[in-house]
N, C-alpha and C positions, 0 to 999 in steps of 0.2 A: 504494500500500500504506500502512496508518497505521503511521505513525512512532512507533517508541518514546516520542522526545520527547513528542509531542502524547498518545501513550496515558497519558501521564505525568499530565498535565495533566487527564485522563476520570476518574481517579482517584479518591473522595470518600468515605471512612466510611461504613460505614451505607450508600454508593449504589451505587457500581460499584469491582468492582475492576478492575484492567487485563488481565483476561481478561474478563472481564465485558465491559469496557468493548468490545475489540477483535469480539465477540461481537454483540453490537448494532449498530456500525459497518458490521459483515459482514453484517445482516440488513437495513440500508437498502439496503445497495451490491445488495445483490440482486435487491430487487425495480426493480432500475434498468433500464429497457432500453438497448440496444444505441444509440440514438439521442441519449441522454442525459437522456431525461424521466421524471421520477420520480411514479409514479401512487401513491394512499394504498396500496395491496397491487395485486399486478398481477390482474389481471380487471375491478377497480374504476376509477374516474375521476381524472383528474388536475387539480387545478385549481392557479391560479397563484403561489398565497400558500402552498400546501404544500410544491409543489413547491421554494420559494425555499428554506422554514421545511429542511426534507432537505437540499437541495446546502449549505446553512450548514452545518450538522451533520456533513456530509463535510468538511467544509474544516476545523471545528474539529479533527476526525479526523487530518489529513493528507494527506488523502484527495483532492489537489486538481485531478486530472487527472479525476475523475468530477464534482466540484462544477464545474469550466469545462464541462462535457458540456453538466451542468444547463442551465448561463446562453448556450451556441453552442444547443441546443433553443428557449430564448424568442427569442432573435433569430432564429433561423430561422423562424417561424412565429408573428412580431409581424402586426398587422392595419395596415391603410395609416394608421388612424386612430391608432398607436401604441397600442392595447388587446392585449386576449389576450379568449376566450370564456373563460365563468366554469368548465366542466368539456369536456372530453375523453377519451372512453372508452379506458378503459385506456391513458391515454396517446399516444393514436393523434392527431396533428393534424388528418389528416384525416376525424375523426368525433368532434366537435365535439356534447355532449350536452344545453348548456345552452349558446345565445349571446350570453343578455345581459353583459356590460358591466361588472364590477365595481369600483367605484375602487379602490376598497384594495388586490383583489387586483392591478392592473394596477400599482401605487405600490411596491408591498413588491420588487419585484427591485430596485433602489436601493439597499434593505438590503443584501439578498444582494451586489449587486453590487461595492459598497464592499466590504463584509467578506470577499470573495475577493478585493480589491487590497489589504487591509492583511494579509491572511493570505501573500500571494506577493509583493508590490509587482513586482507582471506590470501596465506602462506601457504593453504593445503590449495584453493583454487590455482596457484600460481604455478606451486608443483604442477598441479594435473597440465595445465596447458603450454607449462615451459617445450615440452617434444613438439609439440604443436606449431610454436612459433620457430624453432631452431630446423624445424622442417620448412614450412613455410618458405622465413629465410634464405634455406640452402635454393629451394628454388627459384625464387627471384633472383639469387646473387649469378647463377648460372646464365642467366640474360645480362650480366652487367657489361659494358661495351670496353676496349679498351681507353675509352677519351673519359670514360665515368659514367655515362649517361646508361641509362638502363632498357632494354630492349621493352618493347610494347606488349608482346606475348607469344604463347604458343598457340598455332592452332588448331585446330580437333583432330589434325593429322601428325600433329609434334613439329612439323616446322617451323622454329624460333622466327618472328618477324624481331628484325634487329633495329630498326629505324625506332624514334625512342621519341616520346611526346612527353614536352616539359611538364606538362600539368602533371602526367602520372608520372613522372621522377621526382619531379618535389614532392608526392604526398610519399614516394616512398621513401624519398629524405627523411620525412616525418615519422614514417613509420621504422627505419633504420635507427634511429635513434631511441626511439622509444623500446626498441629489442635490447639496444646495448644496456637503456638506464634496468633494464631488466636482469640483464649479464653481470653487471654491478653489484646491483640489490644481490644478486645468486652466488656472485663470487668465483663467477665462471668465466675468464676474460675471454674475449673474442676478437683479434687481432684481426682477424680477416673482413669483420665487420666493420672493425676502424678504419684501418684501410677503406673499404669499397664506399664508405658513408664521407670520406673527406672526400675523395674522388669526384662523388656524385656532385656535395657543393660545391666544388668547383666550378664542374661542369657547368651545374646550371648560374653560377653568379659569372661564368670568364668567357663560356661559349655558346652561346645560342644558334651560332650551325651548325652545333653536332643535334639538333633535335630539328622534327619536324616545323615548316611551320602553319601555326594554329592561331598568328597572332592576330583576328579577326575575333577568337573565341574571350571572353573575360577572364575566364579559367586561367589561362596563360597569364595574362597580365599580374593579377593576382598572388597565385599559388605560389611562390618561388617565397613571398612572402608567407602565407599561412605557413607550407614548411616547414619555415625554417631557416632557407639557405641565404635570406637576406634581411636584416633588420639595421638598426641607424639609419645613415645619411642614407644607404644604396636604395634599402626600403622605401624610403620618403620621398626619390628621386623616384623608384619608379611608380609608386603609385599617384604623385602629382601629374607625371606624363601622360598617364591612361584616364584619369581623373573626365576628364570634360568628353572622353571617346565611349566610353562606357555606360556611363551615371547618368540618370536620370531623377534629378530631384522631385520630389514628391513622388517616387514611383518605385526608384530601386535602382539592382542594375542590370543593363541589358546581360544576354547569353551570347550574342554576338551580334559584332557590327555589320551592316547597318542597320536592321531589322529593328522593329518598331516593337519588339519585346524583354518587356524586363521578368527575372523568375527569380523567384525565393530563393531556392537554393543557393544559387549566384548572390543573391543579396544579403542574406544571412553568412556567408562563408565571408564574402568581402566583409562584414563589418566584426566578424570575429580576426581577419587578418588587421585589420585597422586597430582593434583592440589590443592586439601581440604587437603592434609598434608603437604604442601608447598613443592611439588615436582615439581616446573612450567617446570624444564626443559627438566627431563625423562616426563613430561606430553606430552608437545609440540613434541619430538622425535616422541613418538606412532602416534600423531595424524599426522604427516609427512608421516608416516610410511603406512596411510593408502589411501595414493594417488592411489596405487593403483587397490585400492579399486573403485575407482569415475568415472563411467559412462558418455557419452557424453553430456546425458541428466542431468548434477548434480545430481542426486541420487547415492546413494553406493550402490555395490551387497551386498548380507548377507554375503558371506564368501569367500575363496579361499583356496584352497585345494593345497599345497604350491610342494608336494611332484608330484603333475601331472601337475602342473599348469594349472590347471583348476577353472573355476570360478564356486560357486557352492554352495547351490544351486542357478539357474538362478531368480533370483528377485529382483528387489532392492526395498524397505521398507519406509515408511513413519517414521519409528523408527529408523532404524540404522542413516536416515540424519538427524533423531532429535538429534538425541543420541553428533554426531557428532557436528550440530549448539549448543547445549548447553554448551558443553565445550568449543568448542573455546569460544563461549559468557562472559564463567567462566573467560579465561586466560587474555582476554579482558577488563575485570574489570566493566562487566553489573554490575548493582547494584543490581535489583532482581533475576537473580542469581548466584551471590556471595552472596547472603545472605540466600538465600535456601540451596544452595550444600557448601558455608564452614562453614553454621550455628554457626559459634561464637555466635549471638544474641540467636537462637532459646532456648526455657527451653529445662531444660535436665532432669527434673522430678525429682521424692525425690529418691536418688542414692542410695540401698542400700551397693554398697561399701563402702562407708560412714559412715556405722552404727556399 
């Protein structure tokens, strides 16, 4: 059940009130199955990076006996190679929609994973999913490129695609990190993970044509910040640059340029990065900004199409209302995570800008 305490904490002006709040919480938990896997809306597909993006969002909640569901669902139905298939119909493991490969997504339970041991400091849940995440790991690192950048995925035939999109290298920035502060707490060091996580930032703060480009998409612009692999002046620089290309005041931010739509998700992730570079107050604006985004039922549609005023498309996400509880969570001053998404503690691996 969420806890007062933590509805305390969902609380934000202008965002959610603590009914509000409790509201929302109740319309993830919903669409949860009985298994513990959290599909985008049940009929639709699950895949492994929402799903994490959800059980966090219950755990900010209090909610932490469904957020472990989440994380006993990835381990039950890990692949030998330590992956996850990229979608799953309605959540079903055994009907598997899409089976290539995706790094990022396979990377991002790390996150989650940590951010449910700093939410409970549960040592026996950490045990159990420590193989989980060192498998995981091993598979992502096998895509890693030699420039740092990490390959995009495998596809339902095993064919590595090597070409590497910044979005999903910074989150696995993110989630690199989040396995070591794991390795730490465990006493287990992991060099090889130091190694390929300074590489990675590199990569993505020195070279931008070793990865596709996406820079139409906001993700891109974004993410290198959420990450991780850029905060101070670099941070500030580049999200002033994207600032006027993206944003849409009173509305959010777009998904990509030019398109006359802005989406939660996107807008909530932007203003949890803005938060990690100590932007609380342009943070808070966006997430304002996305009331009108929020359905009767607390959930948020995925977008709105600003130019017809239409909402669009019709759905509203178990992710976009994660997306949304984890930052206010942030601006709120949860502990676990603020210490995941503004990672001051987390390692930052052996830096080769540095060298």
């Amino acid at each position: 059940m969420t806890s007062p305490e933590r509805t305390e904490r969902l609380v934000l002006p202008g965002v959610l009130t603590a009914k509000q709040a409790r509201q929302t919480v109740a319309g993830i938990a919903a669409q949860q199955r009985d298994d513990g896997a959290i599909p985008w809306f049940r009929g639709h597909h699950l895949d492994p990076w929402d799903h994490v993006e959800a059980a966090m969002a219950l755990d900010a909640a209090g909610e932490h006996d469904r957020a472990e569901a989440a994380y006993r669902w990835l381990a039950a139905h890990q692949r030998p190679d330590g992956s996850w298939y990229a979608a799953y119909a309605d959540g079903d493991a055994a009907a598997p929609t899409d089976r290539a490969r995706e790094t990022n997504f396979c990377a991002y339970p790390a996150v989650g994973i940590w951010h449910h041991y700093l939410a409970t400091g549960d040592d026996a849940f950490l045990d159990r999913m420590w193989p989980v995440v060192t498998a995981a790991v091993a598979f992502v690192l096998e895509l890693q490129q030699p420039g740092g950048e990490i390959g995009w995925k495998r596809e339902a035939d095993g064919t590595a695609r090597t070409d590497a999109l910044l979005t999903g290298s910074s989150s696995v920035h993110h989630a690199l990190r989040c396995a070591l502060a794991m390795a730490e707490h465990r006493e287990e060091p992991q060099p090889d993970w130091e190694l390929a996580v300074g590489w990675l930032g590199h990569a993505i703060r020195r070279h931008p044509e070793r990865f596709l480009d996406k820079s139409r998409y906001s993700m891109d612009w974004y993410y290198p910040v959420l990450g991780g692999a850029l905060r101070g002046t670099a941070a500030k620089e580049r999200v002033e640059e994207g600032w006027d290309r993206f944003v849409v005041p009173g509305f959010g931010c777009r998904c990509v340029v030019p398109n006359p739509w802005v989406t939660g998700g996107e807008s909530a992730e932007l203003a949890l990065a803005l938060w990690a570079m100590g932007e609380s107050d342009r943070a808070l604006d966006v997430l304002q900004w996305m009331g009108h985004l929020r359905a009767d039922d607390g959930m948020y549609w995925t977008g709105y199409v600003f130019e017809n005023e239409a909402v669009w498309p019709v759905e509203r996400t178990t992710w976009t209302a994660g997306a949304l509880l984890l930052a206010v969570a942030a601006l709120g001053g949860d502990d676990a995570t603020v210490q995941v998404f503004r990672g001051d503690a987390l390692p930052t691996g052996l830096d080769p800008d540095c060298c």
